[in-house]
CHARMM internal coordinates of N, CA and C (Angstrom, degrees):
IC EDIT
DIST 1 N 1 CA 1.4476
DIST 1 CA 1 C 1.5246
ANGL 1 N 1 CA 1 C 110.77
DIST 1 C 2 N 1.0455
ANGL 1 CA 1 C 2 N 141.26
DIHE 1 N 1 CA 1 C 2 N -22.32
DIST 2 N 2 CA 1.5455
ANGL 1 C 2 N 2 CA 142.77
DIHE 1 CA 1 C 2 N 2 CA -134.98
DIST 2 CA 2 C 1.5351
ANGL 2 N 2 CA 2 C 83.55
DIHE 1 C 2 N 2 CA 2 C -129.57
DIST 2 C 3 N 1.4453
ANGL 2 CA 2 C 3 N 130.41
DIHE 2 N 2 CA 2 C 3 N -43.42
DIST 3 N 3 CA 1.7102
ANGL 2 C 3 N 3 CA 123.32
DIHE 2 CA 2 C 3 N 3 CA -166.46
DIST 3 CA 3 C 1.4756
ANGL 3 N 3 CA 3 C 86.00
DIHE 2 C 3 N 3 CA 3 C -73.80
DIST 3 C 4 N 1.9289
ANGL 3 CA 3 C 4 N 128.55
DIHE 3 N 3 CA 3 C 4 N -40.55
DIST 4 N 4 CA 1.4637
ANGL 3 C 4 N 4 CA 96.51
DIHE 3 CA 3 C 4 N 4 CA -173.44
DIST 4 CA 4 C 1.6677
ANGL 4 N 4 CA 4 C 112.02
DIHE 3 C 4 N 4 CA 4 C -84.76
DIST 4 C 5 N 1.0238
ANGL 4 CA 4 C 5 N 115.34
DIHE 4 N 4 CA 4 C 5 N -17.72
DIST 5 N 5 CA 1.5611
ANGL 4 C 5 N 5 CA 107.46
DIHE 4 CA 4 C 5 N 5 CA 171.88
DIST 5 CA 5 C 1.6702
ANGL 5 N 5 CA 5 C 109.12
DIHE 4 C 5 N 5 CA 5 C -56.57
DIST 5 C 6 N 1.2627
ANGL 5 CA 5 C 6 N 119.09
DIHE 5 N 5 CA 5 C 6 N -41.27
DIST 6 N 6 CA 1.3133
ANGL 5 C 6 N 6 CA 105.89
DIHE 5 CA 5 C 6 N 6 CA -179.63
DIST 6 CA 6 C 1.6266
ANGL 6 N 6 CA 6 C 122.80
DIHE 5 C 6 N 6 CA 6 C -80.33
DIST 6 C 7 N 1.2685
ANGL 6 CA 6 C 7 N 108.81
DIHE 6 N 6 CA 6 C 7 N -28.90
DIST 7 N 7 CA 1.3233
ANGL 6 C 7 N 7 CA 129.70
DIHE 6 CA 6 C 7 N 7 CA 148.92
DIST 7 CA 7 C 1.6395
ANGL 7 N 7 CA 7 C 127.91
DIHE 6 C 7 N 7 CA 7 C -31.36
DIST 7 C 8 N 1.2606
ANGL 7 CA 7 C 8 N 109.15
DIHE 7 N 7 CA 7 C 8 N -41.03
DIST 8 N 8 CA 1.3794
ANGL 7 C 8 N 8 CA 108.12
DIHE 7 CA 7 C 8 N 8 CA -175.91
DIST 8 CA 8 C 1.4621
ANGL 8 N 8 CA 8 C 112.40
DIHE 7 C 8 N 8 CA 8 C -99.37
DIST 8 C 9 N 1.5318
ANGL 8 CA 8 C 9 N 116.87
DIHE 8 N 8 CA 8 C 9 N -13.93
DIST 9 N 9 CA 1.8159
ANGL 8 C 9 N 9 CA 144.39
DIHE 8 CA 8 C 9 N 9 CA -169.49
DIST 9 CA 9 C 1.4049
ANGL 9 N 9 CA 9 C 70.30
DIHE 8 C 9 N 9 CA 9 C -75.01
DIST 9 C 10 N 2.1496
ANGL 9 CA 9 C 10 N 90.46
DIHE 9 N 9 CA 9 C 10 N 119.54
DIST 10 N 10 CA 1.6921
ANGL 9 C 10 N 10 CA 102.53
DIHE 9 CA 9 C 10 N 10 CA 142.36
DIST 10 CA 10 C 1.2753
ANGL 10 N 10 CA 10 C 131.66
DIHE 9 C 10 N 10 CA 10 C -121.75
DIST 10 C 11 N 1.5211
ANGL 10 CA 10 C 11 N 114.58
DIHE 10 N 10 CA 10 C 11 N 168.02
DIST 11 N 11 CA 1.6022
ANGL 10 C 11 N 11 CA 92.25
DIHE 10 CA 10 C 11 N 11 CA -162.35
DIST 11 CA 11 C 1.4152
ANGL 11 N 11 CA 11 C 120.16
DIHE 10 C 11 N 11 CA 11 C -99.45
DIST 11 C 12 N 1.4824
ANGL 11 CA 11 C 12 N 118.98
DIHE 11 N 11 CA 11 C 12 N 174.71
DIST 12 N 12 CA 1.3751
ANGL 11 C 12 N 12 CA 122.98
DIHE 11 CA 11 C 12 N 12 CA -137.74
DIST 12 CA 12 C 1.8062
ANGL 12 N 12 CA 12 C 95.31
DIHE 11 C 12 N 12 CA 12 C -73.37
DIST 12 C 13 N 1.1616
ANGL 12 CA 12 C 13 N 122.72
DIHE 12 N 12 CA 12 C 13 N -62.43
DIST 13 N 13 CA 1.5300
ANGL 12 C 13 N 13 CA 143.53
DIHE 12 CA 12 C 13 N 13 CA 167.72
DIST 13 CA 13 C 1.4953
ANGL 13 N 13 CA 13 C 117.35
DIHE 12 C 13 N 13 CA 13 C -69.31
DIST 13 C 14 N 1.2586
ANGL 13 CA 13 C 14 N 102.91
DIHE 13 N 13 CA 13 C 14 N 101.08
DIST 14 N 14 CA 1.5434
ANGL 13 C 14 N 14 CA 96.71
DIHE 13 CA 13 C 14 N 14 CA 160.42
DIST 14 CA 14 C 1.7628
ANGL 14 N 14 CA 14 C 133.02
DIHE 13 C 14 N 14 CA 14 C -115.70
DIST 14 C 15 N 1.2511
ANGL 14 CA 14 C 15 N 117.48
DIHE 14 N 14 CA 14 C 15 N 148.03
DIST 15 N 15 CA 0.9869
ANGL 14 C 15 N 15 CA 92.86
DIHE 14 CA 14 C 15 N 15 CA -163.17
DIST 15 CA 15 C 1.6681
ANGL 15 N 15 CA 15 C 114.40
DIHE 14 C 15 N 15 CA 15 C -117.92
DIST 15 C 16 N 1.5981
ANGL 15 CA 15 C 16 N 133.48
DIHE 15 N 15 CA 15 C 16 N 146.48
DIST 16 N 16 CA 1.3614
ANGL 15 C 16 N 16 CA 101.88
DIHE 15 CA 15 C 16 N 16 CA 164.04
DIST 16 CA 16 C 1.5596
ANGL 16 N 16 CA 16 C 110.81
DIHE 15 C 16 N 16 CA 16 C -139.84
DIST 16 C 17 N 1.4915
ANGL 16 CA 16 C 17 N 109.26
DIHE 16 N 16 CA 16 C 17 N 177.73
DIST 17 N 17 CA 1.6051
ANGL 16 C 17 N 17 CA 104.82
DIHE 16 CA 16 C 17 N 17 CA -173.87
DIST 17 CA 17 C 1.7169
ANGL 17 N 17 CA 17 C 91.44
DIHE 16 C 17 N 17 CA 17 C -96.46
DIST 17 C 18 N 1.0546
ANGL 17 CA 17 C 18 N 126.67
DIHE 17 N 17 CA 17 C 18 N -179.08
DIST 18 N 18 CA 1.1457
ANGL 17 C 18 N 18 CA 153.09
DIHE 17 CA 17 C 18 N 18 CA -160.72
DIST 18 CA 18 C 1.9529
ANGL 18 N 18 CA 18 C 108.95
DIHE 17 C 18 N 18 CA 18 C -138.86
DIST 18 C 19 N 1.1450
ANGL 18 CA 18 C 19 N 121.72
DIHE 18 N 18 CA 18 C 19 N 157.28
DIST 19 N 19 CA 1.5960
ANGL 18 C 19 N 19 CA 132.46
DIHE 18 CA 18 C 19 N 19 CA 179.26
DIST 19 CA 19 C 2.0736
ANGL 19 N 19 CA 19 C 108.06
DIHE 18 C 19 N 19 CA 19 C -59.00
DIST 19 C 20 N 1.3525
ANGL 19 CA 19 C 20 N 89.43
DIHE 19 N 19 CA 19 C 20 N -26.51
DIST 20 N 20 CA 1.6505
ANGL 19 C 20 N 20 CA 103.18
DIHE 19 CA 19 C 20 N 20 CA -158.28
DIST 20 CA 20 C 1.5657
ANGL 20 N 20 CA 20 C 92.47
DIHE 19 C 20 N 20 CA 20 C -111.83
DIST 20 C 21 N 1.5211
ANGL 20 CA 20 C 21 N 118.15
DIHE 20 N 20 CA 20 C 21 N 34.50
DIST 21 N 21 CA 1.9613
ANGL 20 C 21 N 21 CA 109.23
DIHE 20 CA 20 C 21 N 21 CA -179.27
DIST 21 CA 21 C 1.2800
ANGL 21 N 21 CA 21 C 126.29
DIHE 20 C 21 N 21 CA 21 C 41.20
DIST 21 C 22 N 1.5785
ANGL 21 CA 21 C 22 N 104.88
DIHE 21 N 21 CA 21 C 22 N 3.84
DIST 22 N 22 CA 1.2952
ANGL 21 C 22 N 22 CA 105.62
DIHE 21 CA 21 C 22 N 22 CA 156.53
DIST 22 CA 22 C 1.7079
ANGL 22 N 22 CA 22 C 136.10
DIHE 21 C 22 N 22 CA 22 C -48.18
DIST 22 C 23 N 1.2668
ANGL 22 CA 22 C 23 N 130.07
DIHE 22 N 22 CA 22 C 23 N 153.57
DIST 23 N 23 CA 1.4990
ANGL 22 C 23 N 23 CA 106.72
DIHE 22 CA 22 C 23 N 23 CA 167.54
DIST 23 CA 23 C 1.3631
ANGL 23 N 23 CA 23 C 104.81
DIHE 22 C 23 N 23 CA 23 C -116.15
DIST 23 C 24 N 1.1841
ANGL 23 CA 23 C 24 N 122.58
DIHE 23 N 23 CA 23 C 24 N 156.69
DIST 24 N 24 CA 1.7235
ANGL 23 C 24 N 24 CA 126.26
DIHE 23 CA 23 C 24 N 24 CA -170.83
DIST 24 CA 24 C 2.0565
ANGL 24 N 24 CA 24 C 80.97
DIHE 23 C 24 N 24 CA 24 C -122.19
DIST 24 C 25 N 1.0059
ANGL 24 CA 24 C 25 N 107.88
DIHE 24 N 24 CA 24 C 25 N 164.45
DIST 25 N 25 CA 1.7173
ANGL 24 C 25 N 25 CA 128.31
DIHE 24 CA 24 C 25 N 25 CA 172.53
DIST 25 CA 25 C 1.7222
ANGL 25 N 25 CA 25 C 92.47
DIHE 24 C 25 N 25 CA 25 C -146.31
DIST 25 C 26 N 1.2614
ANGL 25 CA 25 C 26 N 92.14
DIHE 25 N 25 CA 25 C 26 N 146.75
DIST 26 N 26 CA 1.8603
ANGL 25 C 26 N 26 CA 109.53
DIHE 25 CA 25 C 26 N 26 CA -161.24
DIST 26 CA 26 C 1.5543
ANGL 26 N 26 CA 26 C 79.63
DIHE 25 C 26 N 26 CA 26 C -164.33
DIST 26 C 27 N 1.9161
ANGL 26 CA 26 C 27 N 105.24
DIHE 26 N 26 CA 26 C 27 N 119.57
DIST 27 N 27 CA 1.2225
ANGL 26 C 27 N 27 CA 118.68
DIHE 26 CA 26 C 27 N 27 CA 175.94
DIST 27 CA 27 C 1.9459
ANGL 27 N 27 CA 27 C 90.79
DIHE 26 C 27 N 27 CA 27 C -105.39
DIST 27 C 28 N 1.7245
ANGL 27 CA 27 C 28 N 109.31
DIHE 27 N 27 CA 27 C 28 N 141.77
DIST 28 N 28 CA 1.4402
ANGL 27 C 28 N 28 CA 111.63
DIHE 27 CA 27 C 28 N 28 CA 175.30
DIST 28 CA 28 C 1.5781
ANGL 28 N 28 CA 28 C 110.14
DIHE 27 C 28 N 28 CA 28 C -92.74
DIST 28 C 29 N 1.0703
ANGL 28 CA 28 C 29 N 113.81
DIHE 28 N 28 CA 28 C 29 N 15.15
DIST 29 N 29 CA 1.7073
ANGL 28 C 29 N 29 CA 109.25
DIHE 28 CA 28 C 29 N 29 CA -163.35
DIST 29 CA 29 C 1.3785
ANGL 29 N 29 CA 29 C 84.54
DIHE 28 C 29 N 29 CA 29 C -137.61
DIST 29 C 30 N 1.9432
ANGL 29 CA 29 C 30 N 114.08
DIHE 29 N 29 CA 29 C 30 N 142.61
DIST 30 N 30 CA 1.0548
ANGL 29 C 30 N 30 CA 118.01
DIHE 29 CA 29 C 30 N 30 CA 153.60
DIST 30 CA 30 C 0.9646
ANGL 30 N 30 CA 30 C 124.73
DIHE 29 C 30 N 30 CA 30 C -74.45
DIST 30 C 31 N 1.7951
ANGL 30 CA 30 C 31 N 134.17
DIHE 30 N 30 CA 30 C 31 N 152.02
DIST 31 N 31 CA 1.5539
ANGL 30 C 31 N 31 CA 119.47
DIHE 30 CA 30 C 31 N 31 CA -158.11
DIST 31 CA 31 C 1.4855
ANGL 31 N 31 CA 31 C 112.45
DIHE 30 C 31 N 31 CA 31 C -72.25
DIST 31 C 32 N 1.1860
ANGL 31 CA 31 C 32 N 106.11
DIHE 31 N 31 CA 31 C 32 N -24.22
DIST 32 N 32 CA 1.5413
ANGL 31 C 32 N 32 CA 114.92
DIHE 31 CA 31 C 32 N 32 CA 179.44
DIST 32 CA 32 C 1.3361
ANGL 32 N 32 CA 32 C 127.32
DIHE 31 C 32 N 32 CA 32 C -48.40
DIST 32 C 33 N 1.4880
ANGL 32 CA 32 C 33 N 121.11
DIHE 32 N 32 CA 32 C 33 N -35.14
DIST 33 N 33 CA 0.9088
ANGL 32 C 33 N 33 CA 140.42
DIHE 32 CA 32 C 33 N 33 CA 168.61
DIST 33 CA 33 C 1.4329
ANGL 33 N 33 CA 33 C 140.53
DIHE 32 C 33 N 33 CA 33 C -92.01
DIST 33 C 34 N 1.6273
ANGL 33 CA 33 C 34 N 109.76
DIHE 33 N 33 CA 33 C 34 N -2.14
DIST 34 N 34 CA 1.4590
ANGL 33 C 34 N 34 CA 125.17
DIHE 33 CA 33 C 34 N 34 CA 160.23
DIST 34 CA 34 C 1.7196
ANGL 34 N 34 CA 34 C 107.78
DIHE 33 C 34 N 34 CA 34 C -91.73
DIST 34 C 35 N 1.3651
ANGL 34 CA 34 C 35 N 127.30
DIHE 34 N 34 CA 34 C 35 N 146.60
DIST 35 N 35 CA 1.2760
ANGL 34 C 35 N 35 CA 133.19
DIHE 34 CA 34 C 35 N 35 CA 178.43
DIST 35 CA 35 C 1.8860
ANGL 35 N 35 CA 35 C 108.20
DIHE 34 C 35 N 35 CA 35 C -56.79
DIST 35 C 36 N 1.4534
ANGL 35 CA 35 C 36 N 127.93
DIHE 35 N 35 CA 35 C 36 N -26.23
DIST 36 N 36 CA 1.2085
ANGL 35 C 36 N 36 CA 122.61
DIHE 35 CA 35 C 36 N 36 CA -164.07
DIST 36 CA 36 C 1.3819
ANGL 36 N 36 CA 36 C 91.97
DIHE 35 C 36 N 36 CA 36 C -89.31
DIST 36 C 37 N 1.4689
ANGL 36 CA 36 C 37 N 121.41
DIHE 36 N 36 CA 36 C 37 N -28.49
DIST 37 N 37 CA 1.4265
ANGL 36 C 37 N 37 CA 121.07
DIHE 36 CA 36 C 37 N 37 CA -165.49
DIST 37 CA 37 C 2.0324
ANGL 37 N 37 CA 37 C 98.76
DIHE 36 C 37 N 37 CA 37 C -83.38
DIST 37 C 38 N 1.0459
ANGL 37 CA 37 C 38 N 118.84
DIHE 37 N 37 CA 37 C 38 N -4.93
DIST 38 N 38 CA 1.5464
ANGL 37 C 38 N 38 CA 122.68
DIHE 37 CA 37 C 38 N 38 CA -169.67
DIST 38 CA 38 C 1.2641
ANGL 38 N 38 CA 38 C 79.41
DIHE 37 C 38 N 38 CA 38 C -92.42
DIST 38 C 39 N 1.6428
ANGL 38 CA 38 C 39 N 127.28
DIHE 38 N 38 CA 38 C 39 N -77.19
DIST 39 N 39 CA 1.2326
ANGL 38 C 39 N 39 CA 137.29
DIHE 38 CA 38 C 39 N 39 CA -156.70
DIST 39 CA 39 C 1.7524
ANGL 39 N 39 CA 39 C 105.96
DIHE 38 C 39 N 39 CA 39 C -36.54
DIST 39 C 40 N 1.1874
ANGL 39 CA 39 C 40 N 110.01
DIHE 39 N 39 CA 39 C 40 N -49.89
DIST 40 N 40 CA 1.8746
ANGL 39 C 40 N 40 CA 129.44
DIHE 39 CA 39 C 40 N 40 CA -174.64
DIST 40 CA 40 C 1.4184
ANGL 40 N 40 CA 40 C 93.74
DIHE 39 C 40 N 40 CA 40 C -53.11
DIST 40 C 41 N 1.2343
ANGL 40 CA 40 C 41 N 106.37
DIHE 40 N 40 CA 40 C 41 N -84.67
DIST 41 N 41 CA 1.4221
ANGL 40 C 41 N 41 CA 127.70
DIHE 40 CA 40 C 41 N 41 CA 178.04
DIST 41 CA 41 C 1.8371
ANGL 41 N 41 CA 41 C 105.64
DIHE 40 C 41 N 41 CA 41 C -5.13
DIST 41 C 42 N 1.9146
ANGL 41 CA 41 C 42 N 108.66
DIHE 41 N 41 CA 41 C 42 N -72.98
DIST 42 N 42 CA 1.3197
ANGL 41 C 42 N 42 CA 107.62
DIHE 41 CA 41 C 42 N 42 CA -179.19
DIST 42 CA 42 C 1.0893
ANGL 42 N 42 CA 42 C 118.35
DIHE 41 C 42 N 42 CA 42 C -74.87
DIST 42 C 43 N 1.1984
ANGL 42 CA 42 C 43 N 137.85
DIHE 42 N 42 CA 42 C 43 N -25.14
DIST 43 N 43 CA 1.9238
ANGL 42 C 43 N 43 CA 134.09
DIHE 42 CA 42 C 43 N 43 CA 167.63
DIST 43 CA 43 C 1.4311
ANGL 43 N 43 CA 43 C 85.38
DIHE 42 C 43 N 43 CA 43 C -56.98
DIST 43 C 44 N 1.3768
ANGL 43 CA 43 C 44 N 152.11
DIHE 43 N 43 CA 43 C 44 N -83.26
DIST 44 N 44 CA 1.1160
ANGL 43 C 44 N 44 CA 149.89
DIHE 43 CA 43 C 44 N 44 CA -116.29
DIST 44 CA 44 C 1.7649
ANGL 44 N 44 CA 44 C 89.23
DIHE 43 C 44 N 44 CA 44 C -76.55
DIST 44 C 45 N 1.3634
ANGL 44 CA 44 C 45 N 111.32
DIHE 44 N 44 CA 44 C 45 N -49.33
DIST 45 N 45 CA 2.0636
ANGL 44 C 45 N 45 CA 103.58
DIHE 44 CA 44 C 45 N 45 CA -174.40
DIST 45 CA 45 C 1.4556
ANGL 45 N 45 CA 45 C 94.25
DIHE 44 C 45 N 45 CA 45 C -79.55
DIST 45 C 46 N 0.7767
ANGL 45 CA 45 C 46 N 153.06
DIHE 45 N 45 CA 45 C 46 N -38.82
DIST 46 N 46 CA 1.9211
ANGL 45 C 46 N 46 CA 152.19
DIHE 45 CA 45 C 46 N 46 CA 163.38
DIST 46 CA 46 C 1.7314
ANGL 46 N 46 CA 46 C 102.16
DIHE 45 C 46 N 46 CA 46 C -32.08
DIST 46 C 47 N 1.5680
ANGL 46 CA 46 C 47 N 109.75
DIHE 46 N 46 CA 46 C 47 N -67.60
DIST 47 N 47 CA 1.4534
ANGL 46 C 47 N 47 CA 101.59
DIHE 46 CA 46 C 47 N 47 CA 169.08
DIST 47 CA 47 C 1.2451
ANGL 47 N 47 CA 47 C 139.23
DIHE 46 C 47 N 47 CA 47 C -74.51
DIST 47 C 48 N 1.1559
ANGL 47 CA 47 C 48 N 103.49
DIHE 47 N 47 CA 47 C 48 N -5.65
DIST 48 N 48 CA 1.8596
ANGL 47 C 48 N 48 CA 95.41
DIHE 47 CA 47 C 48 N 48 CA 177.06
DIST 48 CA 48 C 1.5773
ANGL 48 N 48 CA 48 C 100.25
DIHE 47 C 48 N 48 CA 48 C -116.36
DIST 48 C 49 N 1.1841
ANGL 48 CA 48 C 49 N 136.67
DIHE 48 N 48 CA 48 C 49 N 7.48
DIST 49 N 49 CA 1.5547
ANGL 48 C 49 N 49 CA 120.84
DIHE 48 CA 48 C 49 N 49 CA -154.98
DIST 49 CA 49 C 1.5641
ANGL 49 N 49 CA 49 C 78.47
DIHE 48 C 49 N 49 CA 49 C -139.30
DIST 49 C 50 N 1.6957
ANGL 49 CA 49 C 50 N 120.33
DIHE 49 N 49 CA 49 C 50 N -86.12
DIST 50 N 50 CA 1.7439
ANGL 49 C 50 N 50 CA 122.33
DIHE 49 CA 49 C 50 N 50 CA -155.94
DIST 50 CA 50 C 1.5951
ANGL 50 N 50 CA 50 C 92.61
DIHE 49 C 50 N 50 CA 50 C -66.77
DIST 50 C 51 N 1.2245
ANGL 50 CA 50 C 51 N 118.33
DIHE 50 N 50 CA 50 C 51 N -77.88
DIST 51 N 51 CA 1.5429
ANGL 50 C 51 N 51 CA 108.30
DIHE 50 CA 50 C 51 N 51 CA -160.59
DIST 51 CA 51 C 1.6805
ANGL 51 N 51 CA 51 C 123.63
DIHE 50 C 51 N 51 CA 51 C -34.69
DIST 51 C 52 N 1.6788
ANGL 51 CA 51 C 52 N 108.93
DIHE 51 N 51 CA 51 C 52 N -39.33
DIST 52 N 52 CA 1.8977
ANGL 51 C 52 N 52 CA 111.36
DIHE 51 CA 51 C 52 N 52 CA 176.19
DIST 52 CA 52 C 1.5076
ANGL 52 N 52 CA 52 C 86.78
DIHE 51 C 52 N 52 CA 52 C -65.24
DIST 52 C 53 N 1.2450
ANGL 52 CA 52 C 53 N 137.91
DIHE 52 N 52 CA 52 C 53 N -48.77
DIST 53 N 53 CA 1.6947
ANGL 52 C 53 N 53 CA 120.60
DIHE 52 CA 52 C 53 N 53 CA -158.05
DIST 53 CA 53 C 0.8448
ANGL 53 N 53 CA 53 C 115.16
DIHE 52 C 53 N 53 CA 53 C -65.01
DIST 53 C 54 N 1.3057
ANGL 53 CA 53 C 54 N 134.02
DIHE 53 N 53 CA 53 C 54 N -41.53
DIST 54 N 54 CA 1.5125
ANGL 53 C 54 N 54 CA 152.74
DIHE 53 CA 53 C 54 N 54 CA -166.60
DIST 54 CA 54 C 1.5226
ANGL 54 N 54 CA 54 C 119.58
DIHE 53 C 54 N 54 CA 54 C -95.52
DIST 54 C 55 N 1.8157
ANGL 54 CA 54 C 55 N 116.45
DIHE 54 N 54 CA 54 C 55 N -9.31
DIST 55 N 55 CA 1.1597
ANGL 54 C 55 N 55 CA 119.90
DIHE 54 CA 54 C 55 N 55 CA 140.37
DIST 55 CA 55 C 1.4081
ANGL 55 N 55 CA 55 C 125.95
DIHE 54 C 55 N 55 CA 55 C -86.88
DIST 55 C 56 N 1.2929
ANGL 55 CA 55 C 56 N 118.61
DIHE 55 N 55 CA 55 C 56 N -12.70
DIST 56 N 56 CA 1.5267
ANGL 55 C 56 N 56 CA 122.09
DIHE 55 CA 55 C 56 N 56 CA -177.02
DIST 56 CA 56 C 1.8032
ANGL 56 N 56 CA 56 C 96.83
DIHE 55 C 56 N 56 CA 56 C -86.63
DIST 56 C 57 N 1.2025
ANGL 56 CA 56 C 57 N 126.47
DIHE 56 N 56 CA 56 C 57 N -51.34
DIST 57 N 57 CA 1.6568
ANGL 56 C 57 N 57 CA 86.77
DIHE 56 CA 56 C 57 N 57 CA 164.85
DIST 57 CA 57 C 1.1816
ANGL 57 N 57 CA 57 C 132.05
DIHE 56 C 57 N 57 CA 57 C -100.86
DIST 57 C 58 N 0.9361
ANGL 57 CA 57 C 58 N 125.53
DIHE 57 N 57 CA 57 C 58 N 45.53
DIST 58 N 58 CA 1.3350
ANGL 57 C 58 N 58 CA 144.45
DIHE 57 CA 57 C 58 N 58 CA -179.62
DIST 58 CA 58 C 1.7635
ANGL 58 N 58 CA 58 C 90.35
DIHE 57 C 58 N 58 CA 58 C -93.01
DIST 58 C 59 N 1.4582
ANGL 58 CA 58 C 59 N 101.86
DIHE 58 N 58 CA 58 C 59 N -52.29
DIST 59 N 59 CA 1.9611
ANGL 58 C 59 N 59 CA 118.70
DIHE 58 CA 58 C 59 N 59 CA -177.92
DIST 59 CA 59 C 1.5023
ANGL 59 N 59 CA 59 C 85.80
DIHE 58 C 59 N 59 CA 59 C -52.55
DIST 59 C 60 N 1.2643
ANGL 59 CA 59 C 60 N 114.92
DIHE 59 N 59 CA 59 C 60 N -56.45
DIST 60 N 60 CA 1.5668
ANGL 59 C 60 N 60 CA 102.82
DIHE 59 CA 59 C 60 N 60 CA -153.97
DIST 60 CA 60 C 1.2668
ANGL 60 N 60 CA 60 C 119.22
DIHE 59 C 60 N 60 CA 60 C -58.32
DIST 60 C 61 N 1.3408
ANGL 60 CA 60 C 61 N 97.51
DIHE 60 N 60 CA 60 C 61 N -41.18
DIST 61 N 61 CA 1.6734
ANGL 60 C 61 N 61 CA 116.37
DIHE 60 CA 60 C 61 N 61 CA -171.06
DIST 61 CA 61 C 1.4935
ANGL 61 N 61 CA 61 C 107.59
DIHE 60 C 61 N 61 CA 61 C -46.78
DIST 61 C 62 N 1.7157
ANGL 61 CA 61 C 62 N 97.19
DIHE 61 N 61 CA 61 C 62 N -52.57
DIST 62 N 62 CA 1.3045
ANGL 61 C 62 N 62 CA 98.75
DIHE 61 CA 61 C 62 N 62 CA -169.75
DIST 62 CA 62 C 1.6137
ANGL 62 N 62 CA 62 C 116.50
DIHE 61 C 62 N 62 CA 62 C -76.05
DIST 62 C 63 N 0.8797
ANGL 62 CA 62 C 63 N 140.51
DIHE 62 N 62 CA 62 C 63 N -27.22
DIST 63 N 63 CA 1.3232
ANGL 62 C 63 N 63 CA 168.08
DIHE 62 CA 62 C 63 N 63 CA 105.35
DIST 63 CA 63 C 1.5283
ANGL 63 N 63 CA 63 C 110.08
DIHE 62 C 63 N 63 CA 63 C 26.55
DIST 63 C 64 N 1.1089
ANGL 63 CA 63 C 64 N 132.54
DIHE 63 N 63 CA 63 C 64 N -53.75
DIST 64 N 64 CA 1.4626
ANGL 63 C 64 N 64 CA 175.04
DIHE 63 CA 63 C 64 N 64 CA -91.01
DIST 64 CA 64 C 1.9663
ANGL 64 N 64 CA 64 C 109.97
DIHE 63 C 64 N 64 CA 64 C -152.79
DIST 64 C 65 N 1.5887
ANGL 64 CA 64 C 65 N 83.63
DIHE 64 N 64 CA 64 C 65 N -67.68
DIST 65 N 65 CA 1.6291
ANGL 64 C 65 N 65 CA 105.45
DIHE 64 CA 64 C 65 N 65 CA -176.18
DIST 65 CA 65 C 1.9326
ANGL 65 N 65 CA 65 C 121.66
DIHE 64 C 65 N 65 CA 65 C -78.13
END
COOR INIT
IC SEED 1 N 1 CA 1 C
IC BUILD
C-alpha cells in the first residue's frame, strides 16, 4: 500500500528542456493547495486589502487629532 501511495505522489516542480535548450518549469500542484502557496496567498490579501485599510485610518486618526 505505501510503495503505491508514494508511487502515485508527484512532485511539486517540474522541469523540462525544450528543442531550442530552452528550460520550461511546470509546477504539478495548484498553489492553493501547497502550504507555501497558502502562506503567499495571505501576505498577498494582508498587503493589498488590511494593511491600505488600516493605514488609511490610522491617516485619519491622525489627521483628526
Amino acid at each position: 500500500m505505501d510503495k503505491e501511495k508514494t508511487k502515485q505522489t508527484k512532485k511539486l516542480v517540474r522541469t523540462k528542456v525544450r528543442a531550442d535548450k530552452s528550460i520550461e518549469v511546470e509546477f504539478q500542484k495548484h498553489p492553493k493547495d501547497t502550504i507555501i502557496g497558502k502562506i503567499l496567498l495571505y501576505l498577498i490579501i494582508i498587503g493589498t486589502v488590511i494593511l491600505p485599510v488600516a493605514l488609511l485610518i490610522y491617516a485619519i486618526i491622525e489627521a483628526f487629532s
